[in-house]
N, C-alpha and C positions, 0 to 999 in steps of 0.2 A: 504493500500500500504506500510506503513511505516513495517507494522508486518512482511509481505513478507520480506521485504529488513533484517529485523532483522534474519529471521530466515535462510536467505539465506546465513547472513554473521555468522551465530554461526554452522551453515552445514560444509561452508568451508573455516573457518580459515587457512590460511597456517602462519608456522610456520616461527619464527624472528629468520635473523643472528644477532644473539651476537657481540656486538662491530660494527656492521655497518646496516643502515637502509634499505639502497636501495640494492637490491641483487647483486651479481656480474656479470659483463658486461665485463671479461676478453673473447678475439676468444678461447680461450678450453671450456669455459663455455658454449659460445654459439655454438660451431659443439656440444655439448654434447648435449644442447637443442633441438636444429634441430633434431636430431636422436628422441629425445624421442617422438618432436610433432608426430611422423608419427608411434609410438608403441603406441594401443588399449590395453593395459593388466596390471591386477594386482596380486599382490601376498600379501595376509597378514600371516605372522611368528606370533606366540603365543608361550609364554612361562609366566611366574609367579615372575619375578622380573628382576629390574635393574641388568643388567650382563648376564643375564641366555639368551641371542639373540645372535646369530649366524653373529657377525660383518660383517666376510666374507662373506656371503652368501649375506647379507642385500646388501652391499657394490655392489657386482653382481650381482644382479637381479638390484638394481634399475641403475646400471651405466655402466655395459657391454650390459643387455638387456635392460635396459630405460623402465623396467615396473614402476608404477607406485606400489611403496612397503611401505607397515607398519609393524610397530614393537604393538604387542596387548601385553603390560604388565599387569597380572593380579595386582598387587600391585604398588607401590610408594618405593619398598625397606623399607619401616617405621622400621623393628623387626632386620635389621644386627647391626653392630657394623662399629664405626664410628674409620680411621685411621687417621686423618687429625684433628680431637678438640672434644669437648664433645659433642655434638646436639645426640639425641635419639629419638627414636619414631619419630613424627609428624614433627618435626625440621629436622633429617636425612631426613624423605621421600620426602622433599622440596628441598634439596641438592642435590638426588639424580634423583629427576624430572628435576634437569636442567644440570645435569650430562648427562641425558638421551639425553636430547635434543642438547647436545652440541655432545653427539658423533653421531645422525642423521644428524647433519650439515657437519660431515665428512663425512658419507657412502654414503647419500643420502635419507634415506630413511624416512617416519611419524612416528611419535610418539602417544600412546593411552593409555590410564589407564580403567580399571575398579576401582568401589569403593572397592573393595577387601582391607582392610589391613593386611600390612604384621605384624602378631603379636606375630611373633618370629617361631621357626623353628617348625615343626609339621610331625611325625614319621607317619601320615597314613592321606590317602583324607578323610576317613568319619569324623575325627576333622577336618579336614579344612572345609569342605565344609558347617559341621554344624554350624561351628563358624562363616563363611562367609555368611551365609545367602544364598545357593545353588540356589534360582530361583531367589533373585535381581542379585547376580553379571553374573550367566546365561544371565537373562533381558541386562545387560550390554554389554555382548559378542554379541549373537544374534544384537541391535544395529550397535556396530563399524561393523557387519559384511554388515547389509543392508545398514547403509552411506559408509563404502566403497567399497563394491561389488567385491571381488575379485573372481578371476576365481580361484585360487588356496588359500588353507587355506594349510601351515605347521607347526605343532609342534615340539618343541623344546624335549620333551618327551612323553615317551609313557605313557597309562593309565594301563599298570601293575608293576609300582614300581621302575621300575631299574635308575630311575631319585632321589632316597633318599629320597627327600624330600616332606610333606606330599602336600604341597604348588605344587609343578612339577607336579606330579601327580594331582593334580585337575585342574590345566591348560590344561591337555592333555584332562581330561574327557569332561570339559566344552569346550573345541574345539569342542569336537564327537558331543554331545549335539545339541549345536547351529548350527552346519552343516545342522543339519534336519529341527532343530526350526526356522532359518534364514526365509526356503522354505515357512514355513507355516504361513499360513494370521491367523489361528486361534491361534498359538501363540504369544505371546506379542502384541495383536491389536491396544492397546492402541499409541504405536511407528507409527501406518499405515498414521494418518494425517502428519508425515514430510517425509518416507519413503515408499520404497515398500520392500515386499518381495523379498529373493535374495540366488539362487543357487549355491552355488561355485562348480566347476567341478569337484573337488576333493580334500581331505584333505589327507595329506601325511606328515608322522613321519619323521624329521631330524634326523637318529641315527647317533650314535655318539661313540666312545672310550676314555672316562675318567677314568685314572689308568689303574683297574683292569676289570672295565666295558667294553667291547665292545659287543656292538648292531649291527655294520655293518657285512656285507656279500658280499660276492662275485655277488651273483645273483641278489642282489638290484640294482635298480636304480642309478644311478648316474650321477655328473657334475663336471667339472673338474672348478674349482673358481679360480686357481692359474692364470689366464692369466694375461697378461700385456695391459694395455690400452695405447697404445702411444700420445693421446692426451693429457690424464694426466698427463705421464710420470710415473704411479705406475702400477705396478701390485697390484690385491686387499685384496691379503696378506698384502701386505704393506697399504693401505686403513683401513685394518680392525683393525691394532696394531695405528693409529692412532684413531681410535674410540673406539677401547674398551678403551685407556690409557685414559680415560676421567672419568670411572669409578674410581676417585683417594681415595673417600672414604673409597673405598675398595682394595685401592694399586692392580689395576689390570693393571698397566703400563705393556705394552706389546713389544719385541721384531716384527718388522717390518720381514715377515715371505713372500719368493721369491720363485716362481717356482712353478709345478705341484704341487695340494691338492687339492682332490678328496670331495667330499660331495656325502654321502649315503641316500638314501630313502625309505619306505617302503609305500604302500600305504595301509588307512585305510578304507578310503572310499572312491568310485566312480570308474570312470577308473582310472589304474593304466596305466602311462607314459611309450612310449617305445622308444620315440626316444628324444621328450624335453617334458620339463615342462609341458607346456603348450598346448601339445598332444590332438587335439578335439575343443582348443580357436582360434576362428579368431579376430588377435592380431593387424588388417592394419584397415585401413578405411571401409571397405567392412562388418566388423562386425555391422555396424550402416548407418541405413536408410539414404538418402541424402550425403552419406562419399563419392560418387562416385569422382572421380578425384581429389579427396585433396592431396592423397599420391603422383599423379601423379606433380599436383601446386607444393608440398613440395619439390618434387624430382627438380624440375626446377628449383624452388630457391634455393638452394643448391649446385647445376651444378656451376650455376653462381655467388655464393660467392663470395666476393672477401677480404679478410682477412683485406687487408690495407684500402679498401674501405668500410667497412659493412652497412654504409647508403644507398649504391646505391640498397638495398634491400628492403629498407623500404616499396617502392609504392607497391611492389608486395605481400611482408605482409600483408601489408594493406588489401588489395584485397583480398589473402587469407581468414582473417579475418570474410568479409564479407559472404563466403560461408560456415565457420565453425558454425558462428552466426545461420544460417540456417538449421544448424543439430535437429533433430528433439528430439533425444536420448540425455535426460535433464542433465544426468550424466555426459557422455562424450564431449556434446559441453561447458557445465560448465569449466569441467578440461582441456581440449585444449584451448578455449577462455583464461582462466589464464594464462597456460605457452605461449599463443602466445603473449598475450598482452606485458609481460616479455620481449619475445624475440622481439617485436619492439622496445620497449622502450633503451633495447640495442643495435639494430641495429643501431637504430638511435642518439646513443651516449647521450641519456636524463638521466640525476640525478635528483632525486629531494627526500627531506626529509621534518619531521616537527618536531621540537625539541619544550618541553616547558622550560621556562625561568627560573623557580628553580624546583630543587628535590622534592619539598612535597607543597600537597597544603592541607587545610582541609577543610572536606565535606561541599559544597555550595560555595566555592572560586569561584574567576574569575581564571582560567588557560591565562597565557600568552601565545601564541603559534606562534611560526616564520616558515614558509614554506621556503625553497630555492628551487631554479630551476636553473638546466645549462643546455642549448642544446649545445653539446660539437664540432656538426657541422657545422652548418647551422641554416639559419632562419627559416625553413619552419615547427616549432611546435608551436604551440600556445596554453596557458593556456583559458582554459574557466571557468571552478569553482574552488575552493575549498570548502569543507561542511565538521561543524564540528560539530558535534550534531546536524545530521538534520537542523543544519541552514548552509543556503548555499548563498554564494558570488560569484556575477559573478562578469567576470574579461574580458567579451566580446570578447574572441577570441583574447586577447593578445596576438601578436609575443613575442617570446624570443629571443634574438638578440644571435647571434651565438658566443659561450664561454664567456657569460660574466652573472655571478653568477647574479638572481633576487633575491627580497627578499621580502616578502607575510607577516603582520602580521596580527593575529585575536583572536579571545577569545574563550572560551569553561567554560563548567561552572562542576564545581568536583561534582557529582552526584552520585558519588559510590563509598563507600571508597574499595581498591584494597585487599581488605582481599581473601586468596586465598578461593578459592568457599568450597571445601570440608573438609574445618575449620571453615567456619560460625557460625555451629553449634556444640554440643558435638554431638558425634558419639560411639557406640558399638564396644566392642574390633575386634568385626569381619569385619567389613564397615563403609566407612564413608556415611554420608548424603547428597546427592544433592538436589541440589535447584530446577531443574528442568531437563525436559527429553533433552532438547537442549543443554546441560551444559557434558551428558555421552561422555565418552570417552577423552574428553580435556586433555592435560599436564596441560595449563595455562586457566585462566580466559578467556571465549571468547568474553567476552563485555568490556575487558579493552579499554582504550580511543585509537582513531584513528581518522587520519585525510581523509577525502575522495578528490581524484584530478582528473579532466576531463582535458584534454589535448583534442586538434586539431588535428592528424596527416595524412597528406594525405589529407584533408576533412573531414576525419572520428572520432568520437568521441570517445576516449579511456579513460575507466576507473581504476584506481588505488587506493589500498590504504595503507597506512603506517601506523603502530604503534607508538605513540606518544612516545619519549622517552626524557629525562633529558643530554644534553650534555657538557659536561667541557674538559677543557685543564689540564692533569698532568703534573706536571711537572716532573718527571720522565717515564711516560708511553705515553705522547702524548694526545691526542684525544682520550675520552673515553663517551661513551653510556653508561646510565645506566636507568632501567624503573623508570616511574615517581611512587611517593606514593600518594595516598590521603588517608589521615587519620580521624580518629575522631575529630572534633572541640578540643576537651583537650584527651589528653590521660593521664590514671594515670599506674603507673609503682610501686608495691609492690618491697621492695628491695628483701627481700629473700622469697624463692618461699616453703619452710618450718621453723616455727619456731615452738622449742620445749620446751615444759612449765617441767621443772625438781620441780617444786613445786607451792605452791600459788601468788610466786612475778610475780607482773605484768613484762608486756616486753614494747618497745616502738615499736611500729611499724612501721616504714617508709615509704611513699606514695611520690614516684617522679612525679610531674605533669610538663606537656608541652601544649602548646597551640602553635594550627597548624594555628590558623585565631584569629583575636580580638574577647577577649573572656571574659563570666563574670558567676558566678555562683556559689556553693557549691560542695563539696565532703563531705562524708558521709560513716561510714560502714553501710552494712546490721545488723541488728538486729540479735542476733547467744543466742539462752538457754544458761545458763550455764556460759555465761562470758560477762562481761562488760568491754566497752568501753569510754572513755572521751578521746576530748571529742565531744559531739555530734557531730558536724562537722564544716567545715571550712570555711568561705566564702572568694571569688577573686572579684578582679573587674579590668577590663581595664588590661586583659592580653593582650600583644603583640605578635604576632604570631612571633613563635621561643622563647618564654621566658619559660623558666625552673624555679620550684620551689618545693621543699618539705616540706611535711607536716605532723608532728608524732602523730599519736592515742595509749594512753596507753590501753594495753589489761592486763584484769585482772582475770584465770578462780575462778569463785566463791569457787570450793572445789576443793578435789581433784575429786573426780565425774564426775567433768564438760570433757563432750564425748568431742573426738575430732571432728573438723567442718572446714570449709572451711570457710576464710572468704573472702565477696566480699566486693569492693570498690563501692558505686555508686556517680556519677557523677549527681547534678540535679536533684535525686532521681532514677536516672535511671542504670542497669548494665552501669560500665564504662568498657570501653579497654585497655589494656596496648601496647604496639609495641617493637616490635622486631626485631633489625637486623642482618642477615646472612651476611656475608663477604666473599668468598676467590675468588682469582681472576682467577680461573680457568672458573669460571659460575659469570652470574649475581646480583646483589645485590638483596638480598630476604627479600619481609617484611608481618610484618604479625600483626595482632593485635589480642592477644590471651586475654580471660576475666581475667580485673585485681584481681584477686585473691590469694589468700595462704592460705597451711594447716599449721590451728592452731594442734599442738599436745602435749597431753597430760598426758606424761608416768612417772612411776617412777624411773630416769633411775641413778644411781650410775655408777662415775669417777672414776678410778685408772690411775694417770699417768697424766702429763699435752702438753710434748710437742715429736711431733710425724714427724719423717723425712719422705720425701713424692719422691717417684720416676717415674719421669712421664713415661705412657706409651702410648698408643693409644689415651688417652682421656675421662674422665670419670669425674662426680663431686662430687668424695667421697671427697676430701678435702675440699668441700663447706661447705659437709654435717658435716662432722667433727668438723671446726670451730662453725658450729652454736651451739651443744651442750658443745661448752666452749673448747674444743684443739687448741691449737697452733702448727699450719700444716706450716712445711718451707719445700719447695722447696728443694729438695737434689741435686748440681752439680754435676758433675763428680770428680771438683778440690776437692768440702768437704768430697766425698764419701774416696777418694786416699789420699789425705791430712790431712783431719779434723781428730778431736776429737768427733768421737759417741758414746761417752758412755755417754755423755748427752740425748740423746734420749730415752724416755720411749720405744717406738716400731718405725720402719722402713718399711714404705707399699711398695709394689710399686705397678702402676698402671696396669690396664687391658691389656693385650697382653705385656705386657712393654721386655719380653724375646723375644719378635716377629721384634718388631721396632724399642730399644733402641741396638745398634749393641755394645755398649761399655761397656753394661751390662757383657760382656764376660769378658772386660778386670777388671770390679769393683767389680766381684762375690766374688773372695778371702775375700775382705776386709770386703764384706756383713758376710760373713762367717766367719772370725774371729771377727768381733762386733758381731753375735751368741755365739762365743766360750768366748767369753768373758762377759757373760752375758745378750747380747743384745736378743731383741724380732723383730722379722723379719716375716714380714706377705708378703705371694705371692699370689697374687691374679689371675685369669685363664691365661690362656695362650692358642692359639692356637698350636694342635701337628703339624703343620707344620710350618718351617720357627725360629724353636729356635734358639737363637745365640748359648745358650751353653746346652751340652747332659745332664749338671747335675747343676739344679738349687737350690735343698738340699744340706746338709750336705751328704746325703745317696739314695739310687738311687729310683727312681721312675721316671713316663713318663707320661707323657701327654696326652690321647688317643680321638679320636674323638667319645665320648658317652656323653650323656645328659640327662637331668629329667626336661621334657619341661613342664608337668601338675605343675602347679603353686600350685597346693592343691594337689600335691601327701605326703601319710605318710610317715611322718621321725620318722625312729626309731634309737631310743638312744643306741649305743651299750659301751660307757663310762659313766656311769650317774657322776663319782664323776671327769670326768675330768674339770680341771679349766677354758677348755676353757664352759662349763656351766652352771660353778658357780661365777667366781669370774668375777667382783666385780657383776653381777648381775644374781638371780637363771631364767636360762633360762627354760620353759616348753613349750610341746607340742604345746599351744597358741601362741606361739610368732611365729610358724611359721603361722600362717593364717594370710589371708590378702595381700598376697606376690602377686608379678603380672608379665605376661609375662611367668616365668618359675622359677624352683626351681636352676638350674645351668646346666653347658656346662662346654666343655672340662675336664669332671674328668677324675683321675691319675687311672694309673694299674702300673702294677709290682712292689707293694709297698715292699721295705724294710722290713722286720720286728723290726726294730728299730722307727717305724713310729707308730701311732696308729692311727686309723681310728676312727672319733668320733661318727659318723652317718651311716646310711644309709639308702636310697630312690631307687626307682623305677617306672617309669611310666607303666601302666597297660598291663600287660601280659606280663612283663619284668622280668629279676633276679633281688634282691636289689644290690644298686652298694653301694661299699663303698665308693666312690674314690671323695665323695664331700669335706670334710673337714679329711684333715692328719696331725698332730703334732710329733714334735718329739726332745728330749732333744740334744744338741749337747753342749759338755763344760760347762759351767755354764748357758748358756740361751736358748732358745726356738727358733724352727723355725716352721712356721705353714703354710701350702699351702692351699688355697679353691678355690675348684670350682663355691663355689653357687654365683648367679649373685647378689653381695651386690652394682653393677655398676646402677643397674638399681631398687634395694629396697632403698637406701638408699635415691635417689633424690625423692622417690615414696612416704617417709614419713613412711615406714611402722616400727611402734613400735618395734614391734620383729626382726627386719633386726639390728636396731642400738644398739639393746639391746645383741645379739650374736656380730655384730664386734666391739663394743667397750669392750666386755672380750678378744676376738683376741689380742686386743690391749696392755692389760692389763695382763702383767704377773707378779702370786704373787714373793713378792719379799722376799730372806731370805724362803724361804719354797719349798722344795724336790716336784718337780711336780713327779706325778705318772706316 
């Protein structure tokens, strides 16, 4: 019984408002309710990443027509570029998972993932799909499609290309795919003990007009989304520039957009629509055995509304209830029973939450947990349980005495530390790993803690439950929600996540440890060839939960020989975790506990130059990476840029996109340019061609163009062998590019000056070589040098030959005539 109840509640999680527990109980929320108990229909959108869904659309379908709508992202976003701080890879795709989710709280509609990762940008589906692993993330699709059974499937892109990206395009394929695979029992059978198979009516291509691309047509299908909802008070243009501005990662803040806009269709498969959507779906109660008069009950209760009064509904609710209970169609009395249960609990003016008593507890704590209850009307609800991990307390049909706050406490025991599921383990650049089949599809963790509450209403026994969340008072922002953590008993924390052996001198290594619960034991490295550590390890006793301490291991490689390696910390003798948290207050607080570890590395790498002005852009951690090989990285202001004295500076970076986001770069370019003319070394690192503050960021004209050399192991060929940017101070060869990850570089330059010299150049397969990765060029007595190859994401990667080319960038010879 218990497995049932589990798998019931990992089937259908519904998704948490942010900053508040209990859903909202506002009359717009609830006539918005009412309309959808009495709409039988759904629609699932696919598309390949955070951003790439049709706000407006989502927005209407689920809140003008009350179908019941999801959003199928193939990816997590992991491979874009972060505008708001450094997080990359696994770190972004966690940011943008609840970026996701924060803007379905606006439109309305669910949120889904496949394990697909996004592993940076891909020129054609047959890389993606290879990389992806084409029948798991398939397997994935097919899934979301049989738990959520839609009658209509829409793509965001078609499967012949005109979507760019190689990621777009295999979103469209794997829709077509699974459309079929859903039907059939013979594929993916293994999914048949939680689900059935499930036909959708038909799959139809969202086209679209971007730039130069337009896909619609006159004779296509169409719907007009621009309407206005008067209960909300928006039209869902306006709806949608609130949901997509949620996407802030990727600065997709959006103008609030009024009036007629049309959305076009084409259909790929099944019937094609001629008057709605949903053309062939019975969308009322009549679609499902036993539905007989519900719509009819619905429509009564509704009649007699009465906005000041919304309790005087309840009984009839109630009652309702009891004849939807009785639907026989396991899907749909499922998803009405939820929203109905909802809409009493707000007719009849009931709150209730369970907050735990500190932020973090560690695996095996007691959790503190306080339930509240207010019935805001009347006496007539009564508490009969709450259960909190299968342990449950009755409370024998306690009245709640009309507006006046209870308060419920109980325990629960941390059983699982909240590591997000699809980081458990390491994973392949193409997917990650799931823990199990009941776990596909999730944004979040489906077994995070929750508390379960039975309430009385009417006679009738109503079920609910909430998300256990961490609540405090700011003193600046009020009342704030944040999810609870449960951590490792000790976590240990490596300080830098690479460090680089430039000879035989040992280094110190630093281990920050915390203890989540009263805690006693050892830390230890792993045993690694090649290099020694002292020393053995450390031993604790009678740590206090919350006490922090560090602890340093000399590393020392034996030769220079000694390969580079990975070292791990273990705790106990066991892999330990280290923890990590995400902050901005746009989404929830994100934590995570990734293996404490670091690359040890090994190279022979030669310094020219000691201290290097640093201009931030978008966010990146080359100055992390810089510092550890021995530079002194300051921070460049606006005031020192205009003001200051730079000819102290050996070189001048600035960061990735920084001509994108830093708007005052316009007004500090001269001066960058005359500390070139003056001798200065100025290195520009990519830029996107859209969105530049200024048309000329050289001394001499070139442009930013949107082309890339996404193959991470595509050849670079040397077309300067004796240029300084390398040779000096270290001889760079063919070697030093392998090993590089994600891609070779984005955003290279065209309409190069010829005062410029182009040092390289690269190609991804059955492309021209481009030159436009790395450009130099003398102006006055110093150097300016532009690149496109991504050193944002080699250089935190560890990769030898990444540090060893831009620390010659960096390094311009001095007293000697560059060629």
């Amino acid at each position: 019984m218990n497995r049932i109840k589990l798998i019931a509640a990992l089937l259908f999680t519904a998704h948490i408002t942010f900053a508040q527990t209990n859903p909202p109980t506002d009359i717009a929320t609830i006539q918005q309710n009412f309309k959808k108990l009495d709409v039988l229909g759904s629609v699932l959108y696919v598309a390949a990443h955070p951003d790439d869904e049709n706000t407006r659309l989502l927005a209407y379908l689920a809140q003008e027509k009350h179908y019941r709508t999801g959003y199928l992202s193939m990816t997590r976003g992991d491979g874009g570029q972060n505008l708001l701080g450094n997080e990359q890879s696994e770190l972004l795709g966690l940011i943008r998972t609840q970026e996701l989710l924060a803007a379905r709280r606006v439109d309305g509609a669910e949120q889904f993932f496949t394990r697909a990762n996004d592993f940076g940008f891909s020129k054609g589906p047959d890389e993606t799909l290879k990389i992806w692993d084409k029948e798991k993330v398939l397997s994935d699709v097919v899934w979301v499609i049989r738990k959520f059974r839609p009658d209509v499937i829409i793509c965001r892109f078609p499967t012949t290309g005109e979507g760019g990206h190689g990621h777009h395009t295999s979103s469209a394929i794997l829709a077509q795919e699974a459309f079929a695979a859903a039907a059939d029992p013979k594929r993916f059978p293994e999914q048949l003990q939680y689900v059935q198979p499930w036909q959708a009516k038909r799959l139809l291509w969202n086209t679209f007009s971007f730039g130069t691309v337009n896909t619609t047509a006159p004779d296509q299908f169409k719907i007009d989304v621009g309407v206005y909802n008067p209960t909300l008070g928006k039209g869902y243009g306006e709806l949608a520039a609130e949901s997509r501005s949620n996407h802030k990662t990727q600065g997709f803040g959006s103008a609030r957009q009024r009036g007629e806009s049309f959305e076009y269709f084409k259909t790929i498969l099944g019937d094609a629509p001629q008057n709605e959507l949903m053309d062939g779906v019975n969308t009322t109660w009549k679609r499902v055995k036993d539905g007989e008069n519900i719509d009819a009950g619905i429509a009564i209760i509704r009649k007699s509304f009465d906005a000041d009064k919304p309790e005087e509904s309840v009984p009839a609710l109630v009652k309702l209830l009891a004849k939807v209970e009785k639907v026989s169609d396991v899907y749909w009395r499922t998803q009405k029973t939820k929203e109905l249960n909802n809409l009493i609990a707000a007719c009849a003016g009931l709150w209730f939450e369970s907050y735990a008593a500190e932020p973090s507890y560690g695996l095996h704590d007691s959790i503190l947990i306080r339930s509240q209850v207010l019935d805001r009307y009347n006496n007539k609800v009564k508490l009969n349980t709450i259960s909190i991990n299968q342990t449950e307390k009755s409370y024998n049909s306690q009245v709640i005495p009309a507006n006046q706050l209870q308060t419920f406490d109980g325990k629960a025991s941390a059983d699982k530390i909240t590591q997000p599921f699809w980081l458990e383990t390491p994973h392949s650049i193409g997917a990650y790993n799931i823990p199990g089949q009941l776990f596909v599809g999730n944004p979040e963790n489906p077994d995070l803690p929750t508390v379960n509450l039975e309430f009385i209403i009417e006679g009738k026994p109503i079920h609910f439950e909430r998300r256990l969340y961490y609540k405090y008072v700011s003193p600046v922002n009020g009342e704030i929600y944040q999810p609870i953590e449960i951590a490792p008993q000790v976590t240990a924390n490596v300080v830098s996540q690479d460090y680089i052996f430039n000879s035989s001198s040992p280094q110190s290594i630093q281990v920050k440890l915390k203890a989540y619960t009263k805690s006693s034991g050892n830390v230890s490295i792993k045993p690694m060839p090649g290099w020694q550590v002292s020393p053995d390890k450390y031993t604790f006793t009678d740590k206090n939960k919350g006490e922090e301490w560090t602890v340093a291991f000399t590393v020392t490689p034996n030769d220079r020989q000694s390969k580079n390696t990975m070292l791990e910390v273990l705790i106990n003798g066991g892999p330990a975790l280290g923890v990590q948290h995400i902050k901005y207050d746009h989404i929830p607080n994100i934590t995570l506990f990734p293996p404490a570890q670091t690359r040890l590395i090994n190279i022979d790498l030669k310094i020219a130059g000691k201290k290097i002005g640093y201009i931030e852009g978008a966010g990146d951690l080359v100055p992390e990476a810089l510092r550890q090989v021995g530079y002194d990285v300051h921070p460049l202001t606006e005031k020192e840029v205009m003001n200051g004295d730079l000819s102290g500076y050996d070189a001048i970076v600035t960061g990735v996109r920084a001509y994108n986001v830093n708007d005052r770069l316009a007004v500090e370019q001269p001066k960058l340019l005359e500390y070139v003319k003056n001798g200065g070394n100025l290195v520009v690192q990519y830029n996107n061609n859209n969105g530049l503050v200024t048309k000329q960021i050289g001394p001499y004209p070139f442009k930013p163009v949107n082309q890339r050399v996404t193959d991470e192991n595509a050849k670079i060929t040397i077309l300067d062998k004796q240029n300084p940017i390398l040779n000096y101070p270290n001889k760079v060869t063919d070697e030093d590019f392998n090993g590089w990850v994600q891609e070779r570089g984005l955003y290279f330059v065209g309409d190069i000056d010829p005062q410029y010299k182009s040092v390289m150049e690269m190609n991804d397969p059955g492309e021209a070589p481009n030159k436009g990765a790395v450009i130099t060029g003398n102006y006055g007595e110093g150097r300016f040098i532009y690149t496109s190859l991504a050193f944002f994401r080699q250089l935190p990667a560890g990769v030898p030959g990444a540090y060893k080319l831009f620390i010659n960038l960096l390094s311009k010879p001095k007293n000697t005539v560059i060629p």
